[in-house]
C-alpha positions in Angstrom: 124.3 98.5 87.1 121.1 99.3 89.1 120.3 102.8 87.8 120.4 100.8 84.2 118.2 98.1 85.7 115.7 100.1 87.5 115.5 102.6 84.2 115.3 99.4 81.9 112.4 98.1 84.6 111.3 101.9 84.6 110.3 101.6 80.3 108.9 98.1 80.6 106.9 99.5 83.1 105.8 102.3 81.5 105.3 100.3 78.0 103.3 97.8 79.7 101.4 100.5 82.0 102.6 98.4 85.4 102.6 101.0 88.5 105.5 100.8 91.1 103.9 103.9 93.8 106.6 103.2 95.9 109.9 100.1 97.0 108.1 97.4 98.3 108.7 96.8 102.4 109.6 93.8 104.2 111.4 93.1 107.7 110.8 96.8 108.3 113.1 97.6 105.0 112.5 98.7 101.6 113.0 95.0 99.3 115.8 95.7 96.6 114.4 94.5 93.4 117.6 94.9 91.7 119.2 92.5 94.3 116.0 90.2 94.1 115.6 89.7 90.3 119.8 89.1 90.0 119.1 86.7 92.9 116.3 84.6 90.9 117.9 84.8 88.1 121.0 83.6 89.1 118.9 80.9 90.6 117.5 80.3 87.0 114.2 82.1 87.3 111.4 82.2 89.1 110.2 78.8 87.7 113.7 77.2 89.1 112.6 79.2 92.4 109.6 77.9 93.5 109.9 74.3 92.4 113.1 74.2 94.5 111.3 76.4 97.4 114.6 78.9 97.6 112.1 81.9 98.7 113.3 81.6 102.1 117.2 81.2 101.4 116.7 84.1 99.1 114.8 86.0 102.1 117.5 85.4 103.9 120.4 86.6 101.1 118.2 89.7 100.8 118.6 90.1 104.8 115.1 89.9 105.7 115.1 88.8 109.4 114.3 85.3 110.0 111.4 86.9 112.4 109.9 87.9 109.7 107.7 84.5 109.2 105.6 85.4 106.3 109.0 86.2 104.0 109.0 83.2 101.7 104.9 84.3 100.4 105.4 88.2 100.4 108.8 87.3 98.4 107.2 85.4 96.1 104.5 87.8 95.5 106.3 90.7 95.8 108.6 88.8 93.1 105.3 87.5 90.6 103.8 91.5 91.2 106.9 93.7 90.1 109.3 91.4 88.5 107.8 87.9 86.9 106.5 89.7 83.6 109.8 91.9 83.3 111.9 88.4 83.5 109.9 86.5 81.2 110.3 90.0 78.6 114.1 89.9 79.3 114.1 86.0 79.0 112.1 86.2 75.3 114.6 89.5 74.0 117.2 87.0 75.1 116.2 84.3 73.1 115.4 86.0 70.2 118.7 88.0 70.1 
């Protein structure tokens, strides 16, 4: 399931011309995106996300230490900088399938 999801995000990104140099680091470990993006969506999105303010639960699902006190900003915009525009494509295909 994540070798399909990272070479599904791998064509968006590639369609779209988004660069991904290298995983995203927080806490001192590289940020799963594949855990991340099933985590908002299973949270209904990133809209549902940040009017609820479930960055920092989601931090803490993703096991980003709670020392880590910037988490709930560099999740959201590690979230908004390598995810939003792939969810909102997957959301539209989904509709219109």
């Amino acid at each position: 399931e994540s070798k399909a999801f990272f070479e599904q995000l791998g064509h968006y990104n590639q369609q779209y011309e988004v660069t991904i140099t290298r995983a995203p680091i927080m806490g001192g470990h590289k940020l799963d995106l594949h855990q991340l993006f099933n985590l908002v969506l299973t949270n209904q999105g990133f809209e549902k996300v940040q009017e609820a303010k479930k960055w920092r639960e989601l931090a803490l699902q993703l096991g980003v230490p709670r020392t880590c006190t910037s988490a709930t900003a560099q999740l959201r915009s590690n979230y908004l900088k390598y995810l939003y525009a792939y969810e909102c494509f997957k959301m539209k295909d989904e509709r219109l399938s």
